[in-house]
N, C-alpha and C positions, 0 to 999 in steps of 0.2 A: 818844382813846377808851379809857374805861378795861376791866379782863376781864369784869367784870362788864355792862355794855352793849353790847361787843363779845359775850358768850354770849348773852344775849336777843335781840338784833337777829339771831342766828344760828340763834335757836328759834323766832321771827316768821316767820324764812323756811322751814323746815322744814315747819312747819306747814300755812303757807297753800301750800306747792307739795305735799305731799300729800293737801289738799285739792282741790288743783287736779288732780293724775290722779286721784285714785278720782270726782271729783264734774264734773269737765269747767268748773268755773267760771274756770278762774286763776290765784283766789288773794285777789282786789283784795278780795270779799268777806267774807274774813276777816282778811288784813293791814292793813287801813282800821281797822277797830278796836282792833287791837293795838298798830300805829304810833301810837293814840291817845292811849289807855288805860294802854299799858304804857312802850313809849320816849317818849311825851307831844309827839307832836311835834306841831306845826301843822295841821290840816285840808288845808291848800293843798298842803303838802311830803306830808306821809302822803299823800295822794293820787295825785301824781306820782309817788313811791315805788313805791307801789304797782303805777302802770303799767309802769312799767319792768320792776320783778319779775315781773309776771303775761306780760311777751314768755318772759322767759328761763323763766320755770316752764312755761309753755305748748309751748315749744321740744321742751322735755325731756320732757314727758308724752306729745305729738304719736308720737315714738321709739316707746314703749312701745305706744300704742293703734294705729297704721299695722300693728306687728309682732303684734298681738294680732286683726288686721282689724277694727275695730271704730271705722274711719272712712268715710263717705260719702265721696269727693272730691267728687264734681258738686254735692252740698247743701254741702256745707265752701267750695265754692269762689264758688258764687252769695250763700252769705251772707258772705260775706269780702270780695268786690267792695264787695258795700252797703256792708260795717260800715269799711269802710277809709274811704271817702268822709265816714262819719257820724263816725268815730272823729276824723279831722282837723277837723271843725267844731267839733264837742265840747269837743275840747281845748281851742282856740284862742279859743274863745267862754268856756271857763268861766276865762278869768284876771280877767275882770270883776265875778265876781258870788262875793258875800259868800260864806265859810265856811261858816256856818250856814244857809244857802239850799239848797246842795248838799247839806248831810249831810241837809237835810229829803227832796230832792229822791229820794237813797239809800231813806234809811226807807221812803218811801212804795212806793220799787221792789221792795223786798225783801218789804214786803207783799202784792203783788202779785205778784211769784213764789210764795210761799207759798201762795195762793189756786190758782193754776196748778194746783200739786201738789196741790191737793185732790181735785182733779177730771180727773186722770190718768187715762188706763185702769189699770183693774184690770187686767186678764188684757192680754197682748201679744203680739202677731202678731211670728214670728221676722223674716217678709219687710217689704221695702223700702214701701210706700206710693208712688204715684204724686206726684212732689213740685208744685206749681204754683210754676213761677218765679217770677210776677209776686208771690205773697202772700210765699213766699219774701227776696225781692230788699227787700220793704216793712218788714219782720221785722227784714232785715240792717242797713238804714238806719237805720229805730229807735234801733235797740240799741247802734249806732258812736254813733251822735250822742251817747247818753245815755250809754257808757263812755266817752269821750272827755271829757264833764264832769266825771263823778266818779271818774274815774282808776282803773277799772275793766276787765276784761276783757270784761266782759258776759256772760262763760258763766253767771255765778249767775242770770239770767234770759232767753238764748238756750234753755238747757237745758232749762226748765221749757215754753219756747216750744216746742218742738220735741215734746216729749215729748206735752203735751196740745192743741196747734193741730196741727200739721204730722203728728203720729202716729206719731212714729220709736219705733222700739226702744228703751229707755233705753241700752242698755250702747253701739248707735250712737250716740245723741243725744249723749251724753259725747265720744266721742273724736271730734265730726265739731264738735261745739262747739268744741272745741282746736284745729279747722285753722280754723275760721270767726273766733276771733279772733285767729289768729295775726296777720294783717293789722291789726287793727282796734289791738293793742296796739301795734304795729310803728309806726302810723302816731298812737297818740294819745303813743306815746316821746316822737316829736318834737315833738309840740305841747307836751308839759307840761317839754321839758329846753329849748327853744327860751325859753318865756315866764318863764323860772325857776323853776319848781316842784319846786325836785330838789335832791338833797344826793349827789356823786358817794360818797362813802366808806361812807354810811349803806346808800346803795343797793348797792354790793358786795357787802356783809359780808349783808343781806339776800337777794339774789341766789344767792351759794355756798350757802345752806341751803336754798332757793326748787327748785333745783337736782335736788337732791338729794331731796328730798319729794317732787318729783313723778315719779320715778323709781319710789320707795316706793307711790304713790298707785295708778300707772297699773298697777304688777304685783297690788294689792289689788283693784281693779274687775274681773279679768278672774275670782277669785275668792271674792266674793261675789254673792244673789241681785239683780238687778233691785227688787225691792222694798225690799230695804235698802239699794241707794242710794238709790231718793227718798226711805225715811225720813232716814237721816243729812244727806238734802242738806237736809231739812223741820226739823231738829232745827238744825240750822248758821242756819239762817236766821232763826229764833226766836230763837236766842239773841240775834243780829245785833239784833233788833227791838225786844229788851228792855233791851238793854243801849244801843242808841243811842238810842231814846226816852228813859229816863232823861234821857241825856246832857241831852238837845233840852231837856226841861222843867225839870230842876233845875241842869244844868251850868250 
């Protein structure tokens, strides 16, 4: 690995792990593209990549939001059940299915968070919401299933879930997203290192910046407002949608 792709692959992770604390997603939704785009690797590998990075990014932002209070446990922990459960199918099911199916399957998700966020509350209740398990727990599974295809963490649309279904707090929904796919990444690891999806050395050197970003990330959400993170989370996501559509239609 020469310095020059050893320094990117070190700015991929950076990136997407302070994406991953200020915005509560992971990571997957913006290292999926970069892993693309920029290091060129495979749809199949950048994906696994992906999940792996978004455990240890998730790890490390988790630290920061617990210490900033700005986790649910009881909601982190019911939708973590689900998404561990969804995360293993996920994985395991997507070593079958084409490339270009998944990144469709991404777009169309990424759409669909975006839409979320349009229709946020405005104005936000400091307090907690009465949570319903059962809608909860159905949310959880969801979203394991569908990160565990696309080698994802799910926060880039737990988050949006939470925010506008369930009613959290944004600056909650963020770090309770973190403990909700802590599992879910944990458990789609091993689907995507088990079926081959993975490059041990790539995923290091991504990891150590991954790390470290979300460090950065999680001390930048405790100071800025609620509305600026949905925008930047609405801004990341666009981009996400222009840039892999292209892909889709002219790649």
């Amino acid at each position: 690995m020469d310095l020059l792709t050893l320094g990117s692959l070190l700015v991929i992770g950076l990136v997407a792990g302070t994406m991953a604390g200020l915005l509560g997603i992971g990571g997957g939704i913006v290292i999926i593209p970069l892993l693309l785009y920029i290091a060129m690797l495979d749809p199949k590998l950048a994906m696994g990549i992906s999940m792996v990075q978004a455990f240890f990014a998730t790890v490390s932002g988790l630290v920061v939001h617990k210490k900033n209070r700005t986790v649910n446990v009881r909601l982190g922990v019911i939708l973590g059940v689900a998404g561990l459960t969804g995360g293993l199918l996920g994985s395991f099911g997507s070593a079958s299915i084409d490339g270009r199916v998944l990144l469709t399957v991404y777009l169309g998700l990424v759409l669909f968070s975006i839409l979320l966020l349009f229709f946020a509350p405005k104005l936000e209740k400091d307090e907690m919401p009465k949570i319903s398990t059962p809608i909860a727990s159905l949310l959880g599974l969801g979203v394991g299933v569908l990160a565990g295809m696309l080698g994802v963490g799910g926060g880039f649309i737990m988050t949006p879930l939470m925010i506008s279904v369930l009613k959290i707090p944004t600056r909650i929904a963020v770090g309770t997203s973190l403990l909700m796919i802590l599992p879910t990444t944990f458990a789609g690891s091993i689907g995507k290192i088990a079926t081959g999806q993975f490059d041990f050395w790539i995923a290091l050197v991504v990891i150590v910046g991954s790390i470290t970003g979300a460090q950065i990330g999680g001390r930048l959400n405790a100071r800025v407002q609620p509305k600026q993170i949905r925008a930047t989370l609405t801004v990341v996501l666009i981009a996400i949608v222009l840039r892999t559509g292209y892909d889709l239609l002219f790649g």
